[in-house]
N, C-alpha and C positions, 0 to 999 in steps of 0.2 A: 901746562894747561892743554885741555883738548877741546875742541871747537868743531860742533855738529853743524852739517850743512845748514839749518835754519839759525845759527848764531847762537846755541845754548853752548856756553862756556861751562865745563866739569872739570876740578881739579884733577890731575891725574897721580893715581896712586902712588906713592913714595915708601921708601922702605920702611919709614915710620910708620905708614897708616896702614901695611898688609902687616905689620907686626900688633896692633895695634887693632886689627881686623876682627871679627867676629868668629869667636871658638867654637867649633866646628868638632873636638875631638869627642866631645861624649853625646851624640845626636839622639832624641828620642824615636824619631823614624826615617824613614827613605821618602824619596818618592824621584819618578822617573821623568826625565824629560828630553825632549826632541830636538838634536844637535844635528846639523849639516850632515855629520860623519855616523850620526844613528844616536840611540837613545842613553843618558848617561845618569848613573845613580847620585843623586845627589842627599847630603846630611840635613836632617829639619831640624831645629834647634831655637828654643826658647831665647826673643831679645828683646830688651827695651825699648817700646814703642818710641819712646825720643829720642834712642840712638838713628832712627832710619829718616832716610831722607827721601823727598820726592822727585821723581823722574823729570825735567823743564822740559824734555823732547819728547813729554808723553805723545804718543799719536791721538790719543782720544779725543784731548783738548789742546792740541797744536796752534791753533789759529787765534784761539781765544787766550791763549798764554802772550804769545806774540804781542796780541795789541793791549791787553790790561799791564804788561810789564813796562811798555811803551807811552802807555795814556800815564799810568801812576811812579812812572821817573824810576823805576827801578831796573835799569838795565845802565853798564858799566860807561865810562867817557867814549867807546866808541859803539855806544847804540848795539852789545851784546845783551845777553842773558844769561848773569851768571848763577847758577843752579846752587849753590851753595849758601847766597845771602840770603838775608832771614825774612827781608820782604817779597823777595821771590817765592818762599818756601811758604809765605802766606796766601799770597794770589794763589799758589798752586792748589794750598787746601783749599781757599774759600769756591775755587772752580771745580776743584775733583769733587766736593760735597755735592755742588749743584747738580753734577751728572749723578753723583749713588743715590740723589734724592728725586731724582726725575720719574714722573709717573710709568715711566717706560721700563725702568728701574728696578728691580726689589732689592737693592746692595743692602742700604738704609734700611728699609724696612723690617728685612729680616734678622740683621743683626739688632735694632735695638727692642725687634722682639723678642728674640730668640737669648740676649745678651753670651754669643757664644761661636767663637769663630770657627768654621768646620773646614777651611780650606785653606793652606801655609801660605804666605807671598813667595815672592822669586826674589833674592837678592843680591846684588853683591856682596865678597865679604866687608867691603866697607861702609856697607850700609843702606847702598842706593836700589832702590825698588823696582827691577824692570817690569814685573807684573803684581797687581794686586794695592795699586794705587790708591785706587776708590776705598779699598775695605778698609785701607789704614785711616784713610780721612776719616772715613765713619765711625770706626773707633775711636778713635783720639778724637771725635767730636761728642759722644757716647760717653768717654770716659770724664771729659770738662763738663758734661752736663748732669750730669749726676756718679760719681765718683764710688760709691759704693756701692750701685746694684749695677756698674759695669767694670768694678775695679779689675776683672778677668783681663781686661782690656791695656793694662799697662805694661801687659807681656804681650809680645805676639809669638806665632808660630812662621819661621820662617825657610823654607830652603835655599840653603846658600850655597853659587856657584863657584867653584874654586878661582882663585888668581890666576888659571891656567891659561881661561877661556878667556879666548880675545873677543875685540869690540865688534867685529867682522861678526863672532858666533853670537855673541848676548844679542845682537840686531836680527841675527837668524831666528832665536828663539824666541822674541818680541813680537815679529811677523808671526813665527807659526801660531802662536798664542792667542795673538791679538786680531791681527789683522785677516785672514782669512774668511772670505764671502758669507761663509755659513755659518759664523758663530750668533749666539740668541743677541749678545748687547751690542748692535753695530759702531762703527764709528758713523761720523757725519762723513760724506762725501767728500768736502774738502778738506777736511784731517783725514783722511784715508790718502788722499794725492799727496799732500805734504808727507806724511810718514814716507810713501813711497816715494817722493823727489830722495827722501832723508837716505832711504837705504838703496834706491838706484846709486847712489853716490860711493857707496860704504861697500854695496854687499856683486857680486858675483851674479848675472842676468836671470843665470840657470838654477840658481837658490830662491832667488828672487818668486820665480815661477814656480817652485815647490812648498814655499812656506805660503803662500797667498794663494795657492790653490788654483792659478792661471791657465791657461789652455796654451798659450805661449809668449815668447818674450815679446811679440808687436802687441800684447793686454795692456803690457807698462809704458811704450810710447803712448798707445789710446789713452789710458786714465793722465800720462803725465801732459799731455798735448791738451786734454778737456781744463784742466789745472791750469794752464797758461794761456788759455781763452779766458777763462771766468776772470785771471789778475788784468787780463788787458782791459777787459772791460770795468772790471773798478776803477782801473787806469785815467780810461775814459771820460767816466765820473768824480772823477778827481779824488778821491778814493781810495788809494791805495794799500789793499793788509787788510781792508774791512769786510773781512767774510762773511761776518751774521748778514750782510748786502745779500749775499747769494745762495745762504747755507740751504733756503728751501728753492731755489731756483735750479735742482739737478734735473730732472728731465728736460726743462728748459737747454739748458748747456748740451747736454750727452746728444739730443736730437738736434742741435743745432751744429755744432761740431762734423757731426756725421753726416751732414748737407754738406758742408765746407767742404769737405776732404773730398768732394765727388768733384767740385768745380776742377778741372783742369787749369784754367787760367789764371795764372795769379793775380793780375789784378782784377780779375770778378771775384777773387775770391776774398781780396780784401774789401772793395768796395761793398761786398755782402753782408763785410764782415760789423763794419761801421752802421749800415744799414739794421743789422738785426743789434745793435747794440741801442740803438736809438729804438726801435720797437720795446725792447725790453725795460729800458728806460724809463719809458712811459706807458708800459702797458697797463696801470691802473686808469689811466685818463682815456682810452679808448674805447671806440663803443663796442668791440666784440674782442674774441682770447686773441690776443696774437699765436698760441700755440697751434692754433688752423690755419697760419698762416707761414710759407714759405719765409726765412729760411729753418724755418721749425719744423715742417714738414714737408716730405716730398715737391718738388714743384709740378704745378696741377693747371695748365699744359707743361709740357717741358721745355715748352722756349721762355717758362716764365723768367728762367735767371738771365737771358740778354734781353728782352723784351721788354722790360720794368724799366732797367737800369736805363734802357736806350730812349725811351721814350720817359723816363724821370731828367736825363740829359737837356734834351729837346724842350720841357716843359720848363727848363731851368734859365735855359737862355746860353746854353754851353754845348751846344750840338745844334747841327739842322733836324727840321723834323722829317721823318724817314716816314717815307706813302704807305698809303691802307695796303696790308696783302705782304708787306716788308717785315724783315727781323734782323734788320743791319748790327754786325757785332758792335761793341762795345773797345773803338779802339784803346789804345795807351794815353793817347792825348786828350782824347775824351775823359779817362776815367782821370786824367792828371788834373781835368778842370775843375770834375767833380767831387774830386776827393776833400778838399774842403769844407763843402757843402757839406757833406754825409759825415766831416771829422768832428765837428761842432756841437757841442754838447746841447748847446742854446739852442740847435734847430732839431733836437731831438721830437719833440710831437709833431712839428710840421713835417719833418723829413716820413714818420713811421705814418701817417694821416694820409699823405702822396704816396707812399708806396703800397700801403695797402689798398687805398682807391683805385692803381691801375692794377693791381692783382683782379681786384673783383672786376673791374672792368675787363682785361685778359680773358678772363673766366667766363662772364657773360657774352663775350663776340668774337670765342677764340674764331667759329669760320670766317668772318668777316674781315677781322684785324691779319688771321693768319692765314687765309683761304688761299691764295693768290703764290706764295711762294710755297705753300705744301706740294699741289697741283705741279709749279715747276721742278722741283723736286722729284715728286714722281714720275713724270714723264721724261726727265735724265735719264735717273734709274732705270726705266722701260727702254731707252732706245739703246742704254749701254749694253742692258742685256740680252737687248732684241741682235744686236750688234755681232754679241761674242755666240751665241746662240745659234744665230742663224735660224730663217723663215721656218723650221718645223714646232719652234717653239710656239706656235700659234696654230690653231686648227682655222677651219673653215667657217664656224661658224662665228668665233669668237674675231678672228676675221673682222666678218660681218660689222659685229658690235662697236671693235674698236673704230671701226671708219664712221661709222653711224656716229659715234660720240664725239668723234675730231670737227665731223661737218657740221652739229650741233652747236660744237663749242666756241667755230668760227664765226657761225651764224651769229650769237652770242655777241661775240667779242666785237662784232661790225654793225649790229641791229640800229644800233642809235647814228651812225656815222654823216646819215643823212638830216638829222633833226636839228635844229638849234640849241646848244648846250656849253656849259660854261667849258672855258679852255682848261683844259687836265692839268694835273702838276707834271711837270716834266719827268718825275721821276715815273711818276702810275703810267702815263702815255710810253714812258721805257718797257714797265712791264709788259701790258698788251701789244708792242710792238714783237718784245722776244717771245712771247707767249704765241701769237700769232705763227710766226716764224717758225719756232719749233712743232708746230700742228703740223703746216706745211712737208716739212720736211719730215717726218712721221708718217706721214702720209704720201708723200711722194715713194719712201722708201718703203711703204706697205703695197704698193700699186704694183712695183717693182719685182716684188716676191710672188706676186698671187701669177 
């Protein structure tokens, strides 16, 4: 027995069943197809539509194979898929029908207009279908429903690949066939990752990228790493396997994902990661898209990914709260505290409710909330490079300006010192203390040069 990465158990050929195989000696045509090694003639040859069996690791409907074999008991004592039993071989038709009848479709349409098959399947010689799954369902659905104006249909035309070709190549030729970006009938997003978990497994990195048409082999970490977000988040949801959850959710994932991968920090980038699972969760119960919302788009200031979280912290009762002007990281301990909070499914709308309210809040005062350590920031930067630079880097006039702005800003900074006013938080009176200080010292060191 041979057992594919997603659990579809195939008998594996025996010398009974290649002798026993489909005759191949008197073909009525050729047709050519695309092997690893280049293109190879294969024989067409008339066979018994009930001799053929359907593919269980079809990529097209992978996912939906998976959980009807599972919901209706038919998968072996250890929770396989074996592609050979007869209730399997029925979910698969009643599923490959639903796709050749989909309005997206013409499989259906045309053959039971047409009653007349103009394109061969791909087979093994013992019968098993790697391409051409749909057309069989529809025939042999065709042929049950009315038996005489499609009896054409109880033969098929098929090419069959010799015994030669290993499982490595029939996976090759499935991909190039199938799977590649630009064919007219796609698959669904998450049956295109699963097939591709199936043959990352199976096939060679650099085939991998020639049959799928890829620009390199980091395409198949990104598609298979999007693929292991969407299952953590069914996960999440307690959920797990139930794709139709996410099958229209792919811009959602792919844009989310690609945020992720920017965070440097590992635990921001989990903590973001629960965060946007909770948004997504409940994004029908909110009052605007979460897809305008960080971590689905860009973050818009860019301190939004430590900002939120730190001040989602603070708001929680699991941080102190950090002063106007501040953007204190997001330590380990902190995110240790909070990672409960954001893992909870239960607080999914409060959690996604709180973080988008201090998104928009961010948004609306980013000068105010952020003004205060931007400023010290850049005045670092100025005196580093005032520093290595040395006095030419500044003319006379601008000179001028920058002292005019330091003396302004001290004025500023002391204007109130004499007035009655509530006592600062320790941490803000830190700032204006270092803020002050480094004027000073900018300034002393500008005095110096001129």
């Amino acid at each position: 027995m041979l057992t594919s990465p997603d659990g579809v158990v195939r008998a594996a050929a025996s010398a009974e069943d290649l002798a026993d195989g489909l005759d191949t000696g008197n073909p009525q045509a050729t047709q050519y197809v695309r092997t690893q090694d280049g293109y190879v003639k294969l024989p067409i040859v008339a066979v018994d539509a009930a001799r053929l069996i359907y593919r269980a690791d079809n990529g097209r409907i992978l996912s939906e194979v998976r959980l009807a074999c599972r919901a209706e008991g038919a998968t072996d004592a250890e929770g396989r898929i074996v592609e050979g039993d007869r209730r399997v071989q029925s979910i698969l038709h009643r599923l490959l029908l639903e796709k050749a009848m989909d309005e997206n479709s013409p499989i259906f349409a045309e053959l039971e207009q047409h009653a007349l098959q103009t394109e061969p399947l791909l087979v093994t010689r013992r019968g098993l279908v790697v391409n051409g799954n749909r057309r069989l369902a529809s025939m042999r659905e065709l042929l049950a429903r009315d038996p005489e104006k499609y009896a054409g249909f109880k033969t098929v035309a098929c090419a069959v690949m010799p015994d030669s070709f290993s499982h490595e190549t029939i996976e090759f030729i499935e991909a190039n066939l199938q799977m590649a970006p630009d064919l007219k009938l796609g698959y669904s997003w998450i049956n295109r990752r699963l097939k591709l978990r199936e043959h990352a497994a199976d096939l060679p990195r650099d085939l991998i990228v020639d049959a799928y048409r890829l620009k390199d082999a980091g395409e198949i970490d990104t598609e298979l790493a999007e693929l292991a977000l969407a299952e953590s988040y069914l996960a999440y949801l307690g959920a797990p396997g139930e794709f139709s959850r996410v099958v229209e959710l792919e811009e959602y994932f792919l844009n989310f994902h690609a945020e992720l991968q920017v965070l440097q920090v590992a635990h921001l980038r989990d903590l973001w990661t629960l965060a946007g699972f909770a948004m997504l969760a409940t994004r029908e119960a909110l009052d605007r898209p979460v897809d305008h919302y960080y971590p689905f788009t860009a973050p818009k200031p860019h301190a939004t990914s430590s900002w939120v979280l730190r001040s989602f912290a603070a708001d929680r009762g699991v941080a102190d709260p950090q002063s106007p002007g501040n953007n204190e990281p997001v330590s380990k301990e902190i995110a240790g505290r909070l990672r409960p909070i954001l893992a909870d499914p239960a607080n999914a709308k409060d959690v996604a409710r709180h973080v988008i309210a201090l998104i928009d809040t961010l948004k609306s005062n980013e000068t105010e909330l952020l003004g205060a350590i931007r400023v010290l920031g850049q005045m670092r930067a100025f005196r580093k490079t005032l520093e290595s630079k040395g006095p030419a880097l500044v003319d006379e006039r601008q000179h001028r300006e920058i002292k005019a702005e330091l003396v302004a800003l001290l004025s500023l900074l002391h204007s109130d010192e004499g007035e009655p006013r509530a006592a600062p938080r320790p941490a803000l009176s830190g700032i204006r203390a270092r803020a002050s200080e480094r004027v000073r010292t900018v300034m002393k060191r500008l005095a110096r040069r001129r």
